[in-house]
C-alpha positions as CSV (number, residue, x, y, z in Angstrom):
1,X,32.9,-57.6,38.4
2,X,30.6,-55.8,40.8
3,X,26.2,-56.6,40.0
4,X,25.1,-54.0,38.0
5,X,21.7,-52.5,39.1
6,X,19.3,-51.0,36.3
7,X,17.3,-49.8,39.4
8,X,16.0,-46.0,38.6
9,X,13.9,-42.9,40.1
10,X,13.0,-40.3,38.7
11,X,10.6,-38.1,40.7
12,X,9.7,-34.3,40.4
13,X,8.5,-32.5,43.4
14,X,6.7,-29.8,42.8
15,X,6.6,-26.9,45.9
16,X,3.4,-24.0,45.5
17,X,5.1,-20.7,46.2
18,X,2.0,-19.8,47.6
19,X,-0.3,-23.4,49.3
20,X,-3.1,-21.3,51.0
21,X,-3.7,-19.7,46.9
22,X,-3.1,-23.2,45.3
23,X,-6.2,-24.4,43.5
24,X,-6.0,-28.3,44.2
25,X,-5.1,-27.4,47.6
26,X,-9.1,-27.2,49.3
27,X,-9.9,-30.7,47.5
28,X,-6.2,-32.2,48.8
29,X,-7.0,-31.3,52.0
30,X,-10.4,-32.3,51.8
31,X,-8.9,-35.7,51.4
32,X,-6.4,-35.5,53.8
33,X,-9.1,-35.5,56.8
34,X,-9.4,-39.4,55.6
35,X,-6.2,-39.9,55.7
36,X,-5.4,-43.4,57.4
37,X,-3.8,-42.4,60.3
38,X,-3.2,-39.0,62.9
39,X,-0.3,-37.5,60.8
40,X,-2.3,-35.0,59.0
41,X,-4.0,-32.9,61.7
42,X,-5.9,-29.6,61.7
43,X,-2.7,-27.5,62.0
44,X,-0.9,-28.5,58.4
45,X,-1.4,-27.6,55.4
46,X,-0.7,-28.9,51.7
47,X,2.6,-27.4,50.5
48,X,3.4,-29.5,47.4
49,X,3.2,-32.4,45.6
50,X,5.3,-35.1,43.8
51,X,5.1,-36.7,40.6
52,X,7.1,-40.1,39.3
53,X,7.5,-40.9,35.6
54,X,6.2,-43.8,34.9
55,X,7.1,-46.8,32.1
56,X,5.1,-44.5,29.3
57,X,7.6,-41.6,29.8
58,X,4.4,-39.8,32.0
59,X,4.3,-38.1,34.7
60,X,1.8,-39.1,37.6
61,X,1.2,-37.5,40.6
62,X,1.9,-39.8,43.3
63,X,2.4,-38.1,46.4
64,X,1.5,-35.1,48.8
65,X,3.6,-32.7,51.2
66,X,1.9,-30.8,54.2
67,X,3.8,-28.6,56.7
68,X,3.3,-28.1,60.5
69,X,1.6,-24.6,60.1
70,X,1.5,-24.1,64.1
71,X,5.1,-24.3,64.2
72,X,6.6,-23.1,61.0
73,X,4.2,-20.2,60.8
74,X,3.0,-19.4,64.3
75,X,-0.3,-16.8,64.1
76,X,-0.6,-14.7,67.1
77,X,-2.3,-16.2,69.3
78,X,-0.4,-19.2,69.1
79,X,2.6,-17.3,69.9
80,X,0.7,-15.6,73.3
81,X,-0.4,-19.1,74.1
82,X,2.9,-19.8,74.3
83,X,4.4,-17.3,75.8
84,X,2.1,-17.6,78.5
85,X,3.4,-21.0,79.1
86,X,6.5,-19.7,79.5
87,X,5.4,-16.8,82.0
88,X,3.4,-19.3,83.9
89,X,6.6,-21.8,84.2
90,X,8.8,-18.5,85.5
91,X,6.5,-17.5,87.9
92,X,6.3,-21.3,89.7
93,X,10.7,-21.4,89.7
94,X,10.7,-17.7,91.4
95,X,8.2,-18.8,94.3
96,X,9.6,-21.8,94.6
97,X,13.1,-20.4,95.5
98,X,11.3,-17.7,97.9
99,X,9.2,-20.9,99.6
100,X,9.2,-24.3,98.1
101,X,5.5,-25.1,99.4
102,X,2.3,-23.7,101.0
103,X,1.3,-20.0,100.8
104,X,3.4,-16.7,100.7
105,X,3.2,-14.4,103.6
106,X,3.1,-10.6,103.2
107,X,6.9,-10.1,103.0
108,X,7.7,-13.4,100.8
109,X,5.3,-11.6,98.2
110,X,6.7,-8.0,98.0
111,X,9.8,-9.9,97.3
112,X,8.0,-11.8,94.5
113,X,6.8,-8.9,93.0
114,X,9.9,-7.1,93.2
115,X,11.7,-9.8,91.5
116,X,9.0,-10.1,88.4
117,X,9.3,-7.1,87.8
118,X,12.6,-7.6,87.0
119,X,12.5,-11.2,85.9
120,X,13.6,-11.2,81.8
121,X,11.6,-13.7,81.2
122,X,8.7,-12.2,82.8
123,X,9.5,-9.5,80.7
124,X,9.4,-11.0,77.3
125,X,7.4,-9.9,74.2
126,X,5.7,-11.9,71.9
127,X,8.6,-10.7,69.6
128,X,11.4,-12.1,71.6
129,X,10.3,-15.5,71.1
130,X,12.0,-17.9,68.6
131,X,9.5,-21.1,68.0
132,X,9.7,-21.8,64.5
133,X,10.8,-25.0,63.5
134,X,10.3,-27.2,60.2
135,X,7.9,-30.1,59.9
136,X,6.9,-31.8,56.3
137,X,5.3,-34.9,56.1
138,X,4.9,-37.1,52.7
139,X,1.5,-38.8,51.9
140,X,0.8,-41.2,49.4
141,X,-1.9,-40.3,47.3
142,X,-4.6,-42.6,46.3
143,X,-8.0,-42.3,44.3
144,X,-9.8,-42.7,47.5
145,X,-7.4,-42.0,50.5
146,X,-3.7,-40.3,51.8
147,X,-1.5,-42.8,53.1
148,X,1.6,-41.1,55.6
149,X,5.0,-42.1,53.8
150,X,7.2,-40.5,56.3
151,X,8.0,-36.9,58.2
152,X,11.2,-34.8,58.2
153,X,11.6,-32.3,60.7
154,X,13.8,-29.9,62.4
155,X,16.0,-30.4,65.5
156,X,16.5,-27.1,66.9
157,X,18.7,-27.9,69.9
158,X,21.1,-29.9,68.0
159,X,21.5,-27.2,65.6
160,X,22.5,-24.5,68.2
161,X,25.4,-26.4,69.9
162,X,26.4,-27.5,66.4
163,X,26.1,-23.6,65.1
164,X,28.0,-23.2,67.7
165,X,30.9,-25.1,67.6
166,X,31.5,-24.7,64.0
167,X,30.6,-21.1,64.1
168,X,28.4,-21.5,61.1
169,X,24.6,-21.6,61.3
170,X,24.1,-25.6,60.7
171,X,20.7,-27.2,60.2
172,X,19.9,-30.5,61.2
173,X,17.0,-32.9,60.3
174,X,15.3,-35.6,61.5
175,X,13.3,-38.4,59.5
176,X,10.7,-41.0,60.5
177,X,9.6,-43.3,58.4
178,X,6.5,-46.2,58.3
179,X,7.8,-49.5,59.6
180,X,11.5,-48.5,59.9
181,X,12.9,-49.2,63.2
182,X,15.7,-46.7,63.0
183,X,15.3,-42.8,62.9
184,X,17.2,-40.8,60.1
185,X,19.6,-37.8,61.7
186,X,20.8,-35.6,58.6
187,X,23.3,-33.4,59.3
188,X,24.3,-30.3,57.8
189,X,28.4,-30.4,57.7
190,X,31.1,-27.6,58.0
191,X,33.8,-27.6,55.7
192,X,36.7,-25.0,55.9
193,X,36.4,-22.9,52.9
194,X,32.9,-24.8,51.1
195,X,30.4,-22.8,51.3
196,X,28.0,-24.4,49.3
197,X,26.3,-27.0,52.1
198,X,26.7,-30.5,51.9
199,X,24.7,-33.1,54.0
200,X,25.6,-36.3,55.4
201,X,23.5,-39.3,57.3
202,X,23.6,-43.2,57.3
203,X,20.6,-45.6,56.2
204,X,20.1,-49.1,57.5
205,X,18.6,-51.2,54.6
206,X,18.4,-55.0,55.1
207,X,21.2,-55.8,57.4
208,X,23.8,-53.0,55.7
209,X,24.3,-49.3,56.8
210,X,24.6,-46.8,54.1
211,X,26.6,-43.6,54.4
212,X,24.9,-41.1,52.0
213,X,26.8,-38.0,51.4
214,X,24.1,-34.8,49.9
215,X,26.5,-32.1,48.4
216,X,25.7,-28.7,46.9
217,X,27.0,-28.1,43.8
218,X,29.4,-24.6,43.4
219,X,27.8,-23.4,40.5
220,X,24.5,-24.2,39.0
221,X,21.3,-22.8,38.0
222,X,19.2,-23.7,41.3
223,X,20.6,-25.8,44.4
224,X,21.9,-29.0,42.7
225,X,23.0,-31.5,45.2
226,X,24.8,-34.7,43.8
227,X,23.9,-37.8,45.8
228,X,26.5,-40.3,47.0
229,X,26.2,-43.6,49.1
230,X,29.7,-44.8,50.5
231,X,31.0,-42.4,47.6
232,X,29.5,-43.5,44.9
233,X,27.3,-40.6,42.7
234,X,24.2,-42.0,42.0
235,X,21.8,-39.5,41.1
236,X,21.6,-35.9,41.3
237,X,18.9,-33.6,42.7
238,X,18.1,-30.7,40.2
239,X,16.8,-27.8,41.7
240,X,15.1,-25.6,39.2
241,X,15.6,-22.1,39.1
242,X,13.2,-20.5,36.5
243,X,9.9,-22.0,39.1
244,X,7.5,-19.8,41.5
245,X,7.8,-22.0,44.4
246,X,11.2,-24.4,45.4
247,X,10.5,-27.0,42.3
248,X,13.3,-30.0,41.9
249,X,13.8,-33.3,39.9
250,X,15.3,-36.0,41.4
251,X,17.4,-38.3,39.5
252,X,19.2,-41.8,40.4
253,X,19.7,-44.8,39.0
254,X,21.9,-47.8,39.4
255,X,22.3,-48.7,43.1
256,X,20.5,-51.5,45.3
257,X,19.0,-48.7,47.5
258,X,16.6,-47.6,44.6
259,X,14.6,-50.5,44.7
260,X,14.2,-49.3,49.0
261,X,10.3,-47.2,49.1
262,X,11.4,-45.5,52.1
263,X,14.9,-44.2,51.2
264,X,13.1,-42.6,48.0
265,X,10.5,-41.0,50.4
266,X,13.2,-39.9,52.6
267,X,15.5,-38.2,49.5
268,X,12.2,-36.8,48.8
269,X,11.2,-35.5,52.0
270,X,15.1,-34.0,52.2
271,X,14.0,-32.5,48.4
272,X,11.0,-30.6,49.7
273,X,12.3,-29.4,52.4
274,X,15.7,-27.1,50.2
275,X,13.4,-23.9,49.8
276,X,12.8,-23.6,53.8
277,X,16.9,-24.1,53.9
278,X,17.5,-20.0,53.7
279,X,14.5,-19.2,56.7
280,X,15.6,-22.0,58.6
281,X,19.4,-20.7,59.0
282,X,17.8,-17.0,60.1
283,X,16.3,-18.9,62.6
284,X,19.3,-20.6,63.7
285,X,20.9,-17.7,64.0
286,X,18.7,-16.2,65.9
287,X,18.7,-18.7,68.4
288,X,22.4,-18.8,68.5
289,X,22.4,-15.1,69.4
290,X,19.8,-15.5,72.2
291,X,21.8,-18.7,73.7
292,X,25.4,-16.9,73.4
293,X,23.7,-13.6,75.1
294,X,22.5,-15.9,78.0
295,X,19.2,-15.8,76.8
296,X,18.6,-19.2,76.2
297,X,14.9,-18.9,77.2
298,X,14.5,-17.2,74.0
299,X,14.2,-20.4,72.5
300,X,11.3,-22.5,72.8
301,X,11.5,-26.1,72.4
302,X,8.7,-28.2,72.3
303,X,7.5,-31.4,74.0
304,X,7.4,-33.1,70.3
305,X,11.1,-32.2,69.7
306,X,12.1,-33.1,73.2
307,X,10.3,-37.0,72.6
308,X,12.9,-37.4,69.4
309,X,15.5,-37.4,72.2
310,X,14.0,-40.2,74.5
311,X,16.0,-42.0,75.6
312,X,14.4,-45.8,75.0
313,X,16.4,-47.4,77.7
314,X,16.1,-45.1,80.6
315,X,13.8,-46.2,83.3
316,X,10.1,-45.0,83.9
């Protein structure tokens, strides 16, 4: 007879429809600027929180959620900032190919000028670029300090070849968790004629590698995904409909990987991040359009995404 585990979570994250309006959100992030380590920085800003029932049938609030405002939401000037990266970048490849080194003479720079002013990317708008990407990170909360629990985020290139090949906009997520030496790669899945989305990903817990399978249910009242590891439902997360912001109770109980910290703070992090689901597949499909169009430069990717893809092995 297989062990049976009376392991059990039950967590409730709680996402503000509107953070910048939230009243506990100046003294949260008040105590963020002590948090122990760089994760929360001037750019993010408190999103949400989480709450675990404990043995008294109570809920506490244990945790805190901050997004990447500089990336998700980009103001104005950080979108010239950028896009004057981009210009600058252009300009160096088109006088290189006219003359890799030293200075233009008088004819090299008539054909310069006659080739930015025709240059698409010289040419872009502010408009024209697509830089938003996801980034939520999970703090512990304390009386006296925020302790970082872990950070999902979004990996746009991924997405467009998978968007791509599927022919569905596909999102795909990355986690990174305290002390864990593997990263996390969720991945959205296409099935032929599902249209609710279902997630997949593996999880190495002491010396075994879970398969975890996140599937949206047809028909409920908010997005419901059922969890499964190597098949198995364990839990269910319950998105609530009747709520202001993207609200969700998460549910599981009987399975070894309960009793992990970081593979709750992952399904968490997963949790909070189903309300920025619906902008984030606009997005995709944005950049799908751009990359299929030959307009690939459309999409800006940033160093930070690009270091998720290091390769570890390759020489200096």
């Amino acid at each position: 007879m297989a062990p049976q585990f009376q392991n059990q979570c039950n967590r409730y994250v709680d996402m503000w429809a509107m953070p910048g309006l939230h009243p506990t959100n100046i003294e949260i992030l008040q105590k963020l600027k002590t948090a122990d380590s760089n994760h929360f920085t001037k750019e993010m800003n408190a999103v949400g929180t989480v709450s675990e029932l404990d043995s008294d049938d109570v809920w506490q609030q244990t945790h805190l959620i901050g997004v990447r405002t500089d990336v998700w939401a980009p103001d104005q000037s950080e979108l010239n900032s950028a896009l004057k990266r981009i210009k600058k970048r252009r300009l160096v490849e088109l006088r290189k190919k006219i003359k890799r080194t030293g200075r233009l003479n008088e004819k090299q720079n008539e054909v310069l000028q006659e080739q930015t002013a025709t240059d698409d990317v010289l040419n872009m708008e502010v408009g024209d670029i697509e830089k938003r990407r996801l980034v939520l990170k999970l703090f512990k909360n304390s009386t006296q300090r925020m302790r970082w629990c872990g950070t999902i985020e979004e990996v746009t290139t991924s997405e467009i070849h998978n968007s791509i090949g599927s022919k569905r906009n596909l999102i795909t997520l990355m986690v990174n968790l305290p002390d864990v030496q593997f990263v996390t790669t969720i991945q959205e899945n296409h099935r032929t004629l599902r249209y609710p989305a279902t997630f997949s990903f593996c999880f190495h817990d002491q010396g075994q590698m879970w398969h975890i399978n996140l599937k949206q249910r047809w028909v409920s009242l908010g997005p419901d995904f059922d969890l499964l590891i190597n098949g198995q439902n364990v839990g269910l997360v319950d998105g609530k409909l009747m709520c202001f912001g993207s609200d969700s109770y998460i549910d599981m109980e009987n399975h070894p990987l309960l009793s992990d910290t970081n593979f709750l703070n992952l399904i968490t992090l997963f949790t909070a991040s189903i309300g920025y689901h619906k902008a984030m597949r606009k997005s995709i499909g944005r950049r799908v359009k751009a990359t299929l169009a030959g307009q690939s430069y459309r999409h800006l990717i940033e160093d930070e995404e690009l270091r998720l893809r290091h390769n570890g092995r390759a020489a200096a």
